[in-house]
C-alpha positions as CSV (number, residue, x, y, z in Angstrom):
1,X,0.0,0.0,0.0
2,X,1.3,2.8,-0.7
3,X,2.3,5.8,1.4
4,X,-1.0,7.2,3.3
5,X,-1.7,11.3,3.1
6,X,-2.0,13.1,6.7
7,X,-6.3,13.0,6.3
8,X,-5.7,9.1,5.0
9,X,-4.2,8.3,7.9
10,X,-6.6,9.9,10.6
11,X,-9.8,8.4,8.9
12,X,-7.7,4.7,8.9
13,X,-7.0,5.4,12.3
14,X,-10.6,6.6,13.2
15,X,-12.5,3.6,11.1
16,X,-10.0,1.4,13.6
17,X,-10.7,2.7,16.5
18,X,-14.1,1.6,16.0
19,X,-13.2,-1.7,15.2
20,X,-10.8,-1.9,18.4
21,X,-13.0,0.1,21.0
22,X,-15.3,-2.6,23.3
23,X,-17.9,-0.4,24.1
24,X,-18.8,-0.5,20.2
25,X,-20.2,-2.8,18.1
26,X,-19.6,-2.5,14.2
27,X,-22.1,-4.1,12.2
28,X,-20.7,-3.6,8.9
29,X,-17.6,-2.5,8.1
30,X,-15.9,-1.9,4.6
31,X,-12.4,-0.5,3.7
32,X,-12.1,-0.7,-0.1
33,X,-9.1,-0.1,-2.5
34,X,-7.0,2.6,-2.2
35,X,-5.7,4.7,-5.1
36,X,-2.9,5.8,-6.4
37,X,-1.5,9.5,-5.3
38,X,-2.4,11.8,-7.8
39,X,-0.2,14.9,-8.3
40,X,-0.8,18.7,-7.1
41,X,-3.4,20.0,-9.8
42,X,-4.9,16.7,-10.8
43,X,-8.3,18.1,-9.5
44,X,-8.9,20.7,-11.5
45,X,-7.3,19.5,-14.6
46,X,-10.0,16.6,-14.5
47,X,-13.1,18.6,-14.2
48,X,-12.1,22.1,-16.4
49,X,-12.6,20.8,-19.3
50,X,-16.1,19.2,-18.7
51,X,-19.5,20.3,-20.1
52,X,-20.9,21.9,-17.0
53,X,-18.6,22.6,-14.7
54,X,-17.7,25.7,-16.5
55,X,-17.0,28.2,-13.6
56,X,-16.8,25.9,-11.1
57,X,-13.8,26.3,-8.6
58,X,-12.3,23.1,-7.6
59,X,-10.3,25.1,-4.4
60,X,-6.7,23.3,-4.7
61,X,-6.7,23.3,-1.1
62,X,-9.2,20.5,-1.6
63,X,-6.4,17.9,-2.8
64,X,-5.2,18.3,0.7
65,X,-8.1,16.6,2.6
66,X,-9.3,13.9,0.0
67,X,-9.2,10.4,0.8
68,X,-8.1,8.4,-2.0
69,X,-10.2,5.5,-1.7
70,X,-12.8,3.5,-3.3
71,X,-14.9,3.3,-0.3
72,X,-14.3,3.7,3.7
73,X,-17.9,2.6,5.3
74,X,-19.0,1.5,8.7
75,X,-22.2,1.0,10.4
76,X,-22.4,0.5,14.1
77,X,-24.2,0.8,17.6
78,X,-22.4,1.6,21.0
79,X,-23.3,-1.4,23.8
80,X,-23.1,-1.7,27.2
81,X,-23.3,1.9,27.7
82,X,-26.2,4.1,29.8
83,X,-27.4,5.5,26.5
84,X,-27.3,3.4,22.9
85,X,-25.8,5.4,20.5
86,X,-25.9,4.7,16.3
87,X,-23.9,5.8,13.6
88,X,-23.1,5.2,10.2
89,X,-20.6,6.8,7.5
90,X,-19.7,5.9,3.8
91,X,-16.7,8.2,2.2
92,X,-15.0,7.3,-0.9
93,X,-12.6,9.4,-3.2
94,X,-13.7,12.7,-3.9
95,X,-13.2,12.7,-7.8
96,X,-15.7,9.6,-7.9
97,X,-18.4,11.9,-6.0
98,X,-18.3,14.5,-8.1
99,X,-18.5,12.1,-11.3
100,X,-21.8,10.3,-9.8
101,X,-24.8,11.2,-10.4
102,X,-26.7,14.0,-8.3
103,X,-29.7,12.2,-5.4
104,X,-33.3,12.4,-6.4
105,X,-35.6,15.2,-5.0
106,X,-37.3,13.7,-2.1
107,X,-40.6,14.7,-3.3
108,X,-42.7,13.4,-6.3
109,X,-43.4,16.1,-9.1
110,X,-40.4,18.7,-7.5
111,X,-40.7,22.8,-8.5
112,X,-38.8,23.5,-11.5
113,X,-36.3,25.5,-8.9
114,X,-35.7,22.6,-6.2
115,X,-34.9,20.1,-8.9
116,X,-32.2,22.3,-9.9
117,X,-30.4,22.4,-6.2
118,X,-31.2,19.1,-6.3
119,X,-29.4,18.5,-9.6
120,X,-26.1,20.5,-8.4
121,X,-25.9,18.4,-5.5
122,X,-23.5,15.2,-4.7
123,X,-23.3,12.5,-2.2
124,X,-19.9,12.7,-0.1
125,X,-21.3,10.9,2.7
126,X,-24.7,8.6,3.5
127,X,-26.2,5.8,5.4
128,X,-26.8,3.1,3.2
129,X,-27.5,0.6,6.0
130,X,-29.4,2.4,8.5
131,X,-31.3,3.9,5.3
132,X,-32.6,6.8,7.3
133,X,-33.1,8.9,4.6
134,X,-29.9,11.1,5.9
135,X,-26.9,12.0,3.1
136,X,-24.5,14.9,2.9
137,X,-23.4,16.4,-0.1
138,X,-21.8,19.1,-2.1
139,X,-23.0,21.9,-4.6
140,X,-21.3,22.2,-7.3
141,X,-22.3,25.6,-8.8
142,X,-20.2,28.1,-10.5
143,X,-18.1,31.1,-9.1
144,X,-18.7,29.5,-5.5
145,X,-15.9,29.1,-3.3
146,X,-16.0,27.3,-1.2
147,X,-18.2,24.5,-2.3
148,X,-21.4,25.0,0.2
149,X,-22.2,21.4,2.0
150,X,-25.6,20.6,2.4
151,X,-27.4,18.1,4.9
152,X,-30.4,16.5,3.9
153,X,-32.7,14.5,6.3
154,X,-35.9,13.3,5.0
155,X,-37.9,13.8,7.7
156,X,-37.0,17.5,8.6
157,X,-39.4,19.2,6.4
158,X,-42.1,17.7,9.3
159,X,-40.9,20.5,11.3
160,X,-42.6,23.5,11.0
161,X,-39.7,25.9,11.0
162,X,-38.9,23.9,7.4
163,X,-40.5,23.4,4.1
164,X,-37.6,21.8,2.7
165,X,-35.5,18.3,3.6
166,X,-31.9,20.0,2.9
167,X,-30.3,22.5,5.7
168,X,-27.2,23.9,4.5
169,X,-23.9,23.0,7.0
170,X,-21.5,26.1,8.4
171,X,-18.3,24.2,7.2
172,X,-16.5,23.3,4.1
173,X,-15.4,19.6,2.1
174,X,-12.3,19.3,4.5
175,X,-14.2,20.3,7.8
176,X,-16.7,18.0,7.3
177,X,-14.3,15.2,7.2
178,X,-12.8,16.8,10.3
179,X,-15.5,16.8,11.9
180,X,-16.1,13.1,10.7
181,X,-13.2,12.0,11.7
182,X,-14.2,13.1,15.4
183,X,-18.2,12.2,15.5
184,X,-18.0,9.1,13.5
185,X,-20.8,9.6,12.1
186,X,-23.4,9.2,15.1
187,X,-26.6,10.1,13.4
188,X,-27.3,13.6,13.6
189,X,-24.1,15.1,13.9
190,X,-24.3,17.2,11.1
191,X,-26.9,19.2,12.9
192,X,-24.3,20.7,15.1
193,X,-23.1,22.5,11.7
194,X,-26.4,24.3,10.8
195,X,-28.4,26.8,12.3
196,X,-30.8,24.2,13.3
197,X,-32.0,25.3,16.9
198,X,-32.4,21.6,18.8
199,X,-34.7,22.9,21.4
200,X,-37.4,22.0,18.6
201,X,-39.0,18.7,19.9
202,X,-38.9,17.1,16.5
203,X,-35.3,17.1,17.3
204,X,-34.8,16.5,20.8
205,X,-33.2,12.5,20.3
206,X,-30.6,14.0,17.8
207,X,-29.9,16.7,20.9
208,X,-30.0,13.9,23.7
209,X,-28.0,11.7,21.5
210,X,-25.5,14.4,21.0
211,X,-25.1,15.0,24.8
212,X,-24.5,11.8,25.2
213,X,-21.6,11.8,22.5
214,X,-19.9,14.6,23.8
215,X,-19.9,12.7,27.0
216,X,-19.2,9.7,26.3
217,X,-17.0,10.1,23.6
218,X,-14.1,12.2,25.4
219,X,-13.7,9.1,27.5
220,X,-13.6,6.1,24.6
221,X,-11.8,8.2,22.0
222,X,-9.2,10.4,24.2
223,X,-7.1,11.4,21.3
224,X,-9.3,14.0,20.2
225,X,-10.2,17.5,21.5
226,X,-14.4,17.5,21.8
227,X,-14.6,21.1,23.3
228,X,-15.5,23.0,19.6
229,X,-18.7,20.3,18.9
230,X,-19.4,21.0,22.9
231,X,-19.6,24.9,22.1
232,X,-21.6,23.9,19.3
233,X,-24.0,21.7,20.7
234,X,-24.8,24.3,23.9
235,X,-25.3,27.4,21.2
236,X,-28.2,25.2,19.7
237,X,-29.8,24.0,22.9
């Protein structure tokens, strides 16, 4: 294998330490092929010459936090523990992301100007297992730097501060997986990145479960400094 980037090496070491911890069970796990380093600029050169993604800045500090694999996914539940937490995350390289095809609208016979959004949108991160109707992704729309991150929950337009399933995040491509890297992807997490106000009671597991994590958390995972996703999580409650 060959020679792992800095972000490589802390999602390895993160997907492991799942695997490793006791007080979690993973019940799916898959760490695909990894791919050969691609040299400074390879980003951009791929997509400028495209039909349709004329204007649209590919940031080069972007090649810095990819992860050059064909897939990094895992699917788990915490046991023995006072509360049970869940969590799921599926990452792959983030030229194949861009390349895929954008997610449906989540509604039948969408307006004209949400199938657009919908249409510049694509998957960097989902749930496949727990099929909770949760996905992240980025917009790729031109002149916009940085790409905007969106977080789409299928069940958040039952609220009724929101018409719509999408909320975008505060944080770019390489501060999601940052923050990935740290939350593991316990469902919900991605609310501490909006301007979501959890005090709503459609969202009061996400804001128990995310009390717990930040608890809990600190203790199995020591390595990693919690205190920015605290100050998040109490400016939202």
């Amino acid at each position: 294998m060959r020679e792992l980037s800095f972000t490589e090496k802390a999602h390895l070491k993160s997907f492991n330490e799942l695997r490793q911890c006791s007080s979690v069970d993973v019940l799916f796990e898959n760490l695909g092929i990894w791919g050969e380093a691609e040299p400074p600029g390879t980003l951009r050169g791929v997509f400028e010459n495209l039909s349709g993604w004329e204007g649209v800045i590919l940031d080069p500090g972007l090649e810095n936090c990819m992860v050059g694999i064909s897939e990094m996914s895992s699917c788990w539940t915490t046991v023995g523990t006072s509360r049970r937490l869940r969590g799921e995350f599926s990452i792959k390289e983030f030229f194949d992301c861009l390349l895929d095809l954008p997610p449906e609208p989540g509604r039948d016979g969408s307006p004209s100007k949400e199938s657009e959004f919908y249409s510049q949108l694509r998957i960097i991160d989902y749930a496949p297992r727990a099929a909770n109707g949760m996905l992240s992704a980025v917009r790729v729309q031109p002149s916009v730097n940085p790409l905007e991150i969106w977080f789409i929950d299928s069940n958040l337009d039952r609220t009724a501060e929101y018409e719509d399933e999408c909320i975008r995040m505060d944080v770019d491509y390489c501060g999601y997986l940052e923050a990935l890297v740290m939350t593991k992807g316990v469902f919900g997490w991605q609310y501490l990145f909006t301007e979501a106000s959890i005090r709503d009671e459609r969202f009061r597991d996400f804001a128990d479960n995310l009390t717990y994590m930040l608890e809990l958390f600190p203790r199995l995972f020591p390595d990693y400094d919690y205190s920015p996703l605290l100050a998040r999580l109490e400016a939202r409650l």
